[in-house]
C-alpha beads as a LAMMPS data file, in Angstrom:
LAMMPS data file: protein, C-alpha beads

268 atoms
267 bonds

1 atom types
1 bond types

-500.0 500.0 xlo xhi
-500.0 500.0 ylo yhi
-500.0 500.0 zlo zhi

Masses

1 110.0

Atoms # bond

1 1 1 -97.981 -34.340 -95.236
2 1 1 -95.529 -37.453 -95.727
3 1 1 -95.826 -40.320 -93.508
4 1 1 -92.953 -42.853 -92.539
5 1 1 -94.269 -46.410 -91.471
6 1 1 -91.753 -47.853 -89.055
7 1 1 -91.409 -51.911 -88.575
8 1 1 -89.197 -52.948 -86.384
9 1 1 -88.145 -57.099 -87.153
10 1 1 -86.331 -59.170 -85.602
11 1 1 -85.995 -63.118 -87.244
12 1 1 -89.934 -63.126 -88.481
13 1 1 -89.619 -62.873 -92.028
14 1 1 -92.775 -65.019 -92.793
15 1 1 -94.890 -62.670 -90.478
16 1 1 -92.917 -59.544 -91.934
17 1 1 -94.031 -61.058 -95.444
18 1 1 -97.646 -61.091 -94.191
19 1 1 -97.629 -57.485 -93.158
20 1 1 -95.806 -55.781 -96.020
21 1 1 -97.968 -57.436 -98.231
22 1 1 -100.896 -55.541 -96.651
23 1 1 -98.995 -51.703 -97.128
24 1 1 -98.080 -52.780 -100.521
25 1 1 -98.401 -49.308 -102.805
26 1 1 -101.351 -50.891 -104.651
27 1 1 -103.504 -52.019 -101.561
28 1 1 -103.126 -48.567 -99.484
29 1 1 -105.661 -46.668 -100.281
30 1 1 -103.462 -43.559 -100.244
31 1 1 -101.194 -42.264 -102.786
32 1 1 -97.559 -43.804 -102.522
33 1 1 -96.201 -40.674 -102.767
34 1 1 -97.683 -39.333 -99.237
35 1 1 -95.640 -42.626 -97.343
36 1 1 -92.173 -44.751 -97.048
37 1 1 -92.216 -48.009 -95.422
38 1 1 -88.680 -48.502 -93.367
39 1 1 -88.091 -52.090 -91.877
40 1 1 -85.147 -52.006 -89.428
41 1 1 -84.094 -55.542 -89.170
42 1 1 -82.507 -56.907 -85.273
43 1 1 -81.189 -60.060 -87.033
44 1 1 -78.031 -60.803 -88.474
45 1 1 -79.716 -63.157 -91.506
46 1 1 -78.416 -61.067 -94.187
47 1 1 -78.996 -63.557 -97.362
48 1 1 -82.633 -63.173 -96.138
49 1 1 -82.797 -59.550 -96.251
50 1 1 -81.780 -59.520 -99.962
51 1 1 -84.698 -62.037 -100.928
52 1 1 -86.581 -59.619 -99.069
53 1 1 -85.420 -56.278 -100.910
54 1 1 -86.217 -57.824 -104.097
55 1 1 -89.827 -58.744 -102.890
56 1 1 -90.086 -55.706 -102.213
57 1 1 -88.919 -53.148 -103.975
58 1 1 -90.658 -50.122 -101.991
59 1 1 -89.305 -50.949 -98.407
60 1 1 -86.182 -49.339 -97.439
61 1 1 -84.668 -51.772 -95.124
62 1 1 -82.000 -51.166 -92.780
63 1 1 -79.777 -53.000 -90.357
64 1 1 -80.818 -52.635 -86.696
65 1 1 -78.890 -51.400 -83.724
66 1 1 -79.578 -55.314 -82.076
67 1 1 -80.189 -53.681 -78.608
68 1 1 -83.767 -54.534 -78.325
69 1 1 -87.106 -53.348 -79.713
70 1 1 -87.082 -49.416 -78.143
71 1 1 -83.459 -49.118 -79.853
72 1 1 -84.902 -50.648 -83.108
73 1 1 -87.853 -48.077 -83.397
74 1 1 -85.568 -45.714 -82.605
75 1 1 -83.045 -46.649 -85.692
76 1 1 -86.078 -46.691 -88.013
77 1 1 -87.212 -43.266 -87.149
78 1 1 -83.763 -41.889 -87.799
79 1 1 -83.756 -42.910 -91.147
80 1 1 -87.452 -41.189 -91.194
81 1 1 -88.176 -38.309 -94.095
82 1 1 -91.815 -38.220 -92.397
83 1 1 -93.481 -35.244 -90.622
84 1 1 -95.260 -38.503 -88.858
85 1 1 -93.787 -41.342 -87.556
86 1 1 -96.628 -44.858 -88.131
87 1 1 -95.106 -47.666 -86.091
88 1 1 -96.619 -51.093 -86.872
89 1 1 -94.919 -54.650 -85.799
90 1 1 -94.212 -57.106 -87.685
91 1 1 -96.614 -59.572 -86.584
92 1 1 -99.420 -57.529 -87.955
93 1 1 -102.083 -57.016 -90.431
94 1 1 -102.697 -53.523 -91.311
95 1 1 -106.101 -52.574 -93.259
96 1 1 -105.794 -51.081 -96.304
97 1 1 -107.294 -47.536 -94.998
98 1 1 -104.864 -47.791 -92.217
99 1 1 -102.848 -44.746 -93.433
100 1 1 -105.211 -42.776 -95.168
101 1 1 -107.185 -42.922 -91.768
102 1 1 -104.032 -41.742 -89.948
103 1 1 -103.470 -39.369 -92.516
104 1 1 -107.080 -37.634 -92.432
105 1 1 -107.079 -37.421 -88.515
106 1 1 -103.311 -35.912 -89.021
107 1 1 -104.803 -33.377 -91.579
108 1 1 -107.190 -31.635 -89.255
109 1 1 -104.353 -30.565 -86.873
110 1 1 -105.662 -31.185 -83.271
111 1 1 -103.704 -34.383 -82.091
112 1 1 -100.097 -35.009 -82.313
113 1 1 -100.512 -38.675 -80.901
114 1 1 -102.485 -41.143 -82.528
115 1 1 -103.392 -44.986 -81.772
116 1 1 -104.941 -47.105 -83.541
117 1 1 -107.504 -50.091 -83.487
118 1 1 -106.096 -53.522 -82.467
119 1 1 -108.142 -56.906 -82.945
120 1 1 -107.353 -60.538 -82.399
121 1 1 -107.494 -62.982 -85.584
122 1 1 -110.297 -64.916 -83.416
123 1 1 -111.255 -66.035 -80.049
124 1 1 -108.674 -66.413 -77.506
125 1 1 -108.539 -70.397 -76.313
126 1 1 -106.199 -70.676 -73.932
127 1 1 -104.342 -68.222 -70.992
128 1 1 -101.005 -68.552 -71.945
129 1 1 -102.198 -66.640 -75.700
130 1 1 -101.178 -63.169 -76.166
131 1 1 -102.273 -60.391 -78.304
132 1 1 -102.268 -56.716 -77.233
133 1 1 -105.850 -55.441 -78.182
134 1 1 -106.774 -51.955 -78.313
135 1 1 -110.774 -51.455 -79.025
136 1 1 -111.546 -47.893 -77.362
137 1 1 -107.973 -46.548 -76.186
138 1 1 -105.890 -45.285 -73.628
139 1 1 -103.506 -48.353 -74.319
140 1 1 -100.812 -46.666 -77.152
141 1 1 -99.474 -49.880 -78.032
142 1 1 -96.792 -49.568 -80.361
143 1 1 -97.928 -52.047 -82.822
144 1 1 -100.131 -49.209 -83.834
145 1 1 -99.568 -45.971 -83.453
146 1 1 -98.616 -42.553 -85.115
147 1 1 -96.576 -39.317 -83.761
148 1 1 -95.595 -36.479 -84.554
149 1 1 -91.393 -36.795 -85.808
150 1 1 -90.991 -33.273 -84.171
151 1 1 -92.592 -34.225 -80.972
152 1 1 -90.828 -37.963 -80.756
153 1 1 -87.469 -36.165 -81.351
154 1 1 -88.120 -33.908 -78.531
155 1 1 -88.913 -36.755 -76.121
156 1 1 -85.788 -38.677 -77.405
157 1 1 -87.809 -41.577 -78.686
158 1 1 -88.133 -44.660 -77.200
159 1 1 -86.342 -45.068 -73.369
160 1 1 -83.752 -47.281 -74.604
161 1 1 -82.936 -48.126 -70.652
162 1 1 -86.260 -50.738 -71.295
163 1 1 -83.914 -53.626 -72.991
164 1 1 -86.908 -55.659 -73.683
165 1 1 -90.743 -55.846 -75.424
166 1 1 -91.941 -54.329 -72.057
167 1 1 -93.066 -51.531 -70.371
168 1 1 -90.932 -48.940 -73.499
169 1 1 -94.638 -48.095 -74.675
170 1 1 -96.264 -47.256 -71.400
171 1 1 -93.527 -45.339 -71.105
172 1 1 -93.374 -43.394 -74.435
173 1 1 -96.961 -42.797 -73.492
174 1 1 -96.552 -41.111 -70.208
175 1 1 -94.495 -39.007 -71.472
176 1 1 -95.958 -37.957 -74.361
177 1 1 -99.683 -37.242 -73.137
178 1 1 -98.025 -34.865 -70.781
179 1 1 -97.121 -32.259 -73.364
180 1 1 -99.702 -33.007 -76.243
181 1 1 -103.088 -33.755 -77.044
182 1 1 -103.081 -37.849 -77.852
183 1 1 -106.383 -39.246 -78.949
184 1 1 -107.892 -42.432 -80.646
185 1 1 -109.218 -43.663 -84.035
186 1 1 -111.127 -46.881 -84.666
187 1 1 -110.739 -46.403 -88.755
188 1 1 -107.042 -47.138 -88.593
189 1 1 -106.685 -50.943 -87.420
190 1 1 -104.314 -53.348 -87.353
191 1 1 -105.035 -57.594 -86.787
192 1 1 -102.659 -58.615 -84.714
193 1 1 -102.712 -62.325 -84.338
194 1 1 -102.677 -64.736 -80.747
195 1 1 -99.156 -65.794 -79.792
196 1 1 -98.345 -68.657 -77.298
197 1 1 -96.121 -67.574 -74.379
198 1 1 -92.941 -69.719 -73.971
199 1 1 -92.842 -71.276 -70.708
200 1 1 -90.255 -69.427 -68.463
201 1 1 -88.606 -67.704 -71.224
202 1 1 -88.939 -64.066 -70.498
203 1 1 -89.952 -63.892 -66.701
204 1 1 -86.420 -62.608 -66.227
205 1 1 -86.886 -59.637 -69.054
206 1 1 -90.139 -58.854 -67.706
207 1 1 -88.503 -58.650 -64.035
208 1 1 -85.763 -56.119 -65.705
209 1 1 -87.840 -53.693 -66.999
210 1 1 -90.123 -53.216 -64.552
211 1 1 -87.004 -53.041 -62.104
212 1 1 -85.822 -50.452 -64.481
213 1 1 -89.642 -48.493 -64.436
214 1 1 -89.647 -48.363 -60.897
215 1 1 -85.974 -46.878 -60.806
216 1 1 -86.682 -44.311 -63.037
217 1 1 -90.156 -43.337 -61.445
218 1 1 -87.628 -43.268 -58.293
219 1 1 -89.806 -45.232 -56.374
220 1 1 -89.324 -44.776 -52.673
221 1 1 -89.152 -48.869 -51.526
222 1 1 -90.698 -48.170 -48.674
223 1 1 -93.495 -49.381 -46.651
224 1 1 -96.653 -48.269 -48.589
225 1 1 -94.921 -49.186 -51.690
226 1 1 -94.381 -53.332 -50.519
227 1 1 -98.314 -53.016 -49.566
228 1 1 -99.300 -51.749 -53.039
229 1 1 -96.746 -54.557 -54.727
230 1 1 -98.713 -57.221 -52.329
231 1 1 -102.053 -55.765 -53.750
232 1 1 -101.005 -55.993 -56.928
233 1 1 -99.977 -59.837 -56.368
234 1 1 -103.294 -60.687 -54.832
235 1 1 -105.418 -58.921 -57.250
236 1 1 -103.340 -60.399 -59.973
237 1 1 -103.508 -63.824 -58.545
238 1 1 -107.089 -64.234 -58.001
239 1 1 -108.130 -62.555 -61.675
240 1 1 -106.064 -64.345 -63.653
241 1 1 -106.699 -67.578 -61.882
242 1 1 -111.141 -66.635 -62.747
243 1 1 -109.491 -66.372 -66.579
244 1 1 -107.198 -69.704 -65.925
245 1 1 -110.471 -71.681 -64.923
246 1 1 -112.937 -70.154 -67.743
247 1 1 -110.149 -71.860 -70.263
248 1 1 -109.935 -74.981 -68.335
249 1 1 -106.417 -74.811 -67.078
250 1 1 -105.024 -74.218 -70.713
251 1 1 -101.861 -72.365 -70.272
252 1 1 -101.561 -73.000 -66.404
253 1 1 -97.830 -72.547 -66.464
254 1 1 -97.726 -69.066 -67.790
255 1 1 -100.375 -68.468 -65.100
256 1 1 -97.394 -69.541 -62.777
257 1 1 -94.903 -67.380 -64.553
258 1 1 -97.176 -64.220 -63.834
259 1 1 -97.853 -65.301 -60.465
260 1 1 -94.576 -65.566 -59.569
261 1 1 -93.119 -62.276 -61.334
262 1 1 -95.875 -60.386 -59.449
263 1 1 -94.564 -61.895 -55.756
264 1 1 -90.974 -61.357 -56.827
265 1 1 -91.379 -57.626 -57.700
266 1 1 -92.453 -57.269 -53.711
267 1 1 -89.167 -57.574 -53.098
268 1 1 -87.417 -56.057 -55.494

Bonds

1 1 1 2
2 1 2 3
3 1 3 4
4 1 4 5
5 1 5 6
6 1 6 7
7 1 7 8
8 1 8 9
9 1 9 10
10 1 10 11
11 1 11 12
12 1 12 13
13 1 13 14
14 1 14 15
15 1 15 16
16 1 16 17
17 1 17 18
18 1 18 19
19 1 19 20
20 1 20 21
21 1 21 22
22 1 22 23
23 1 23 24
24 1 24 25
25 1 25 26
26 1 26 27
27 1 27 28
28 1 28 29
29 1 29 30
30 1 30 31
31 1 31 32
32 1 32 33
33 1 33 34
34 1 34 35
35 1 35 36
36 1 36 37
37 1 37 38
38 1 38 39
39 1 39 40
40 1 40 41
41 1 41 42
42 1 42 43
43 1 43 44
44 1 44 45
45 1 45 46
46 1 46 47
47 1 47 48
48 1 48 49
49 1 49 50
50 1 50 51
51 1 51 52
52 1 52 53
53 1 53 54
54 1 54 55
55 1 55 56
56 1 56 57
57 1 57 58
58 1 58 59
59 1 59 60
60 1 60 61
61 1 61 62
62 1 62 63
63 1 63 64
64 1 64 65
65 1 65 66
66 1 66 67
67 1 67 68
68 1 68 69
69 1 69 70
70 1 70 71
71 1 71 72
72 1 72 73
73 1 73 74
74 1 74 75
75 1 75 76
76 1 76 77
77 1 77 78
78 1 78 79
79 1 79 80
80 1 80 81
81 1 81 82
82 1 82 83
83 1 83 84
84 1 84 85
85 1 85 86
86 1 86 87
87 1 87 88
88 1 88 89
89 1 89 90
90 1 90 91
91 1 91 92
92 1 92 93
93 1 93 94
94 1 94 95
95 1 95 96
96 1 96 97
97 1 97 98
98 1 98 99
99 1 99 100
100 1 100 101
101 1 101 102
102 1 102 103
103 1 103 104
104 1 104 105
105 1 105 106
106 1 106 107
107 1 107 108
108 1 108 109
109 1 109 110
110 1 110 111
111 1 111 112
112 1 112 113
113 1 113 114
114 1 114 115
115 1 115 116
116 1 116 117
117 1 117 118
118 1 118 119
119 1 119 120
120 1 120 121
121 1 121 122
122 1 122 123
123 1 123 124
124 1 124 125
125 1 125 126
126 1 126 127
127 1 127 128
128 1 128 129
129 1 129 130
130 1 130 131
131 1 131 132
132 1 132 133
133 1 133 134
134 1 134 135
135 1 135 136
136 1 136 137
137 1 137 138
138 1 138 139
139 1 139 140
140 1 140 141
141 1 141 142
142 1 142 143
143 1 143 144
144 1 144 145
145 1 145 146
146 1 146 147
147 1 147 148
148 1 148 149
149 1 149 150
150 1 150 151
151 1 151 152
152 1 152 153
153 1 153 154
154 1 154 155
155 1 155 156
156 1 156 157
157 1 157 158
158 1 158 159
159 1 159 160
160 1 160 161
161 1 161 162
162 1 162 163
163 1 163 164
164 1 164 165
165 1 165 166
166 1 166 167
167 1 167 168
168 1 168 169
169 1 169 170
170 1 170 171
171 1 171 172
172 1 172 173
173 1 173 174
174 1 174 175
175 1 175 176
176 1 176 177
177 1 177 178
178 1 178 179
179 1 179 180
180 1 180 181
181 1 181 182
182 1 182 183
183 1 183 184
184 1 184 185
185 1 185 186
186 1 186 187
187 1 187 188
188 1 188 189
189 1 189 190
190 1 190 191
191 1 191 192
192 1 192 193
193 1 193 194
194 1 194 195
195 1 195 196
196 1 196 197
197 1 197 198
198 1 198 199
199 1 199 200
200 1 200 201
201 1 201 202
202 1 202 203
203 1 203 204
204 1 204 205
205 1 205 206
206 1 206 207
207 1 207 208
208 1 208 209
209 1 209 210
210 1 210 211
211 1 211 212
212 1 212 213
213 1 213 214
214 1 214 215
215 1 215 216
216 1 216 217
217 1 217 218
218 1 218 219
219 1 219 220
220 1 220 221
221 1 221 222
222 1 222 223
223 1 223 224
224 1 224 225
225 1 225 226
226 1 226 227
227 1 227 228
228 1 228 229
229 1 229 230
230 1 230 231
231 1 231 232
232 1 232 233
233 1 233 234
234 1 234 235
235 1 235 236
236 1 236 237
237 1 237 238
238 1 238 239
239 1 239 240
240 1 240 241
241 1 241 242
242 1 242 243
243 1 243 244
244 1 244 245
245 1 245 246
246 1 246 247
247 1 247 248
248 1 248 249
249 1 249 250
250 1 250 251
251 1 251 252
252 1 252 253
253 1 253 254
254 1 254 255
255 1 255 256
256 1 256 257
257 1 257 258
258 1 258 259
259 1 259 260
260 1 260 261
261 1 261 262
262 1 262 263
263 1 263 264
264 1 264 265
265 1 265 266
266 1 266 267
267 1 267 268
């Protein structure tokens, strides 16, 4: 069994550093010869890339498609020689059983979806911080996760209709649980580290792709569906304003941002 670790990047080359250091051949605790590492790179910073190819030796790095991240995952596993497909972004810190946990839950046969374990670098302290943590599963967060090549072909990859970091792995996930067995391991885990939200700078992506979600789902627009958009306002105003007040107002504009995506979509 030969795995192919996907990373899609796009102008994080200190982070990228960070994480490829962690998959290096002499940290994994499985044999370099059962893995590739493929780094498909969004950015256009070429003289970078080179430094990068002679840190590291071991990566095969290719240019990206620059369409956004479901059309970047999608490059890497082209390129793919794997029977499994590991994606892991940039931004994190893989253990070094990460693979050789993938690879013994791949070994006994019954799953052809895996995801992994997902932990913060430390407390959250404000709101507006983001990090997409899978403890116990059912999330499939793509930071994280390992398919079967044979099965990802079949479901064409990634929905390249999602042009932004939203939504593509929910997605990938519906689809896939509906024609094989997914399941969970704690043993391969990933630290993916708090990020601030910029202030108003991707309400509008966020809007898109759940605009796009909803058209594909063919969502009727009708009555029942503006009452379940309402609820979803509401329920997301209230909760997230109990998690605004328990850090003291710290991030209170992103708490806006949500607030306000949430009313728009009743419209929409």
């Amino acid at each position: 069994m030969f795995l192919s670790v996907i990373i899609p990047t796009y102008n994080r080359y200190d982070l990228l550093r960070k994480c490829l250091d962690n998959l290096m051949p002499d940290v994994q605790t499985i044999d370099s010869t059962k893995f590739e590492i493929i780094v498909s790179d969004d950015s256009k910073q070429n003289e970078e890339i080179k430094n990068l190819k002679s840190e590291y030796p071991f990566v095969h790095f290719i240019s990206g498609p620059q369409k956004g991240p479901a059309s970047n995952r999608n490059n890497g596993a082209k390129q793919a020689k794997g029977d499994w497909l590991v994606f892991i972004d940039d931004d994190c810190l893989p253990d070094h059983d990460i693979l050789l946990s993938y690879l013994n839950e791949i070994n006994k046969g019954v799953y052809r979806g895996i995801e992994g374990y997902i932990n913060a670098d430390r407390h959250r302290e404000r709101f507006d911080e983001q990090c997409p943590m899978n403890l116990t599963g059912g999330c499939f967060w793509t930071c994280n996760i390992a398919v079967e090549k044979e099965v990802f072909n079949k479901l064409g990859g990634f929905d390249e209709g999602f042009p932004f970091a939203a939504l593509e792995d929910t997605d990938f996930y519906e689809r896939l649980k509906a024609v094989v067995n997914t399941t969970f391991i704690a043993s391969a885990k990933v630290i993916h580290p708090w990020r601030r939200a910029d202030k108003w700078a991707n309400y509008k992506k966020w809007i898109k792709s759940h605009q796009y979600a909803i058209k594909k789902a063919n969502t009727p627009k009708n009555f029942k569906y503006r009452v379940k958009r309402i609820n979803l306002f509401v329920g997301s105003f209230f909760k997230n304003g109990k998690n605004l007040l328990e850090y003291k107002f710290k991030g209170f504009y992103f708490y806006l941002e949500i607030s306000y995506c949430h009313f728009l979509l009743i419209f929409y």
